[in-house]
N, C-alpha and C positions, 0 to 999 in steps of 0.2 A: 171198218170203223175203228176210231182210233181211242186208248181209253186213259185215262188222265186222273191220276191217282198221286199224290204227293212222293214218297219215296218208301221202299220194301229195301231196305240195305238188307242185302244178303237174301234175300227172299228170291224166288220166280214168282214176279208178277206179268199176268197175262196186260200187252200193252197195246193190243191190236185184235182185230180177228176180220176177216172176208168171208166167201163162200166158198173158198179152196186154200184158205190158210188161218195161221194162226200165230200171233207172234208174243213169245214170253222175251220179256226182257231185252226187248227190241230186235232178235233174232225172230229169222221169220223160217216158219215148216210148213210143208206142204202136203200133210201125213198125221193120219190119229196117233196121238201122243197119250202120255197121262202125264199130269204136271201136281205137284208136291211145292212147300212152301222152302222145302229144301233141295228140290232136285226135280229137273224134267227127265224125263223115259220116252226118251225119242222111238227103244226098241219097241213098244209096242204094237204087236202084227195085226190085230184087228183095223180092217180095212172100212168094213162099215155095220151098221145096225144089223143089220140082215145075217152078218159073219160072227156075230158075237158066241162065245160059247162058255160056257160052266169053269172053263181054265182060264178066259180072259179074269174071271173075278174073283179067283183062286192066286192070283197070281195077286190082284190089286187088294185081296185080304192079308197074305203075307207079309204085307209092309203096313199094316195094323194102325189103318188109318181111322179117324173119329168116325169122319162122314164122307161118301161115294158121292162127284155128283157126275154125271152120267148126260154128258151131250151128245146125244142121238142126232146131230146133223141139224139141216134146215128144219125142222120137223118136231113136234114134240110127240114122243113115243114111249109107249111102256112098255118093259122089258119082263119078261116072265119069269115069276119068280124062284121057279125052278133053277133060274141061272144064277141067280143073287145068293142060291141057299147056304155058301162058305160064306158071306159075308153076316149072312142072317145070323149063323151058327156062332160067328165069332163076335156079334152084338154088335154090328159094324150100320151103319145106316146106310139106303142108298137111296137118292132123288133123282128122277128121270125131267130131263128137260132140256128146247132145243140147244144147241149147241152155244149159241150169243148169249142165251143167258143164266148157262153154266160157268162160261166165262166173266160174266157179271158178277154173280153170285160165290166165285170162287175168291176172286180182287177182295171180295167184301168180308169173306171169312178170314181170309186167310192175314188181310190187317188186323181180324181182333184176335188173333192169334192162335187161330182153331186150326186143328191136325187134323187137313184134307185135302182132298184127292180131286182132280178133276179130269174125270176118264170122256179124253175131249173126241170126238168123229169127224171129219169132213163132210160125209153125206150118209 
């Protein structure tokens, strides 16, 4: 699906998404990413829901984001909060939901100018 947002100068906006990809700012990946209104992290190694661990969001706390949102794939899933507990610790929010409409949801924060995160999965 394709997503049709007026313009983000300077921003990563997501402008695309499938069921095995994902496209910010017209590049396209093939790969769980985490995407920022200032910067994609292609490096991120979490593969899918299932692989997720306590360091994935350790890692996406350190960059001291508002709000987490957290596309868990085709799928809408919730992530135990055990693994959120650096983000809890550091007042950080996190919203589990499937994948399209974290990408949604991210387009739409990220135009009113909110510092976040969109920790996106494949599957």
């Amino acid at each position: 699906m394709k997503l049709h947002l007026t313009q983000a100068a300077g921003q990563q906006l997501i402008t695309g998404y499938g069921a095995d990809w994902i496209e910010v700012n017209r590049i396209r990946f093939t790969h769980s990413l985490l995407v920022q209104p200032v910067q994609v992290h292609e490096d991120w190694q979490t593969r899918d829901f299932n692989s997720l661990s306590a360091a994935d969001f350790e890692r996406i706390a350190a960059l001291k984001p508002e709000l987490v949102l957290l596309g868990t794939g085709a799928q809408h899933r919730f992530i135990h909060p055990k693994l959120t507990q650096s983000l809890t610790a550091a007042g950080i929010s996190v919203e589990c939901m499937a994948t399209p409409a974290a990408c949604r949801t991210y387009n739409i924060l990220m135009a009113e100018g909110r510092d976040v995160i969109a920790a996106l999965l494949l599957s």
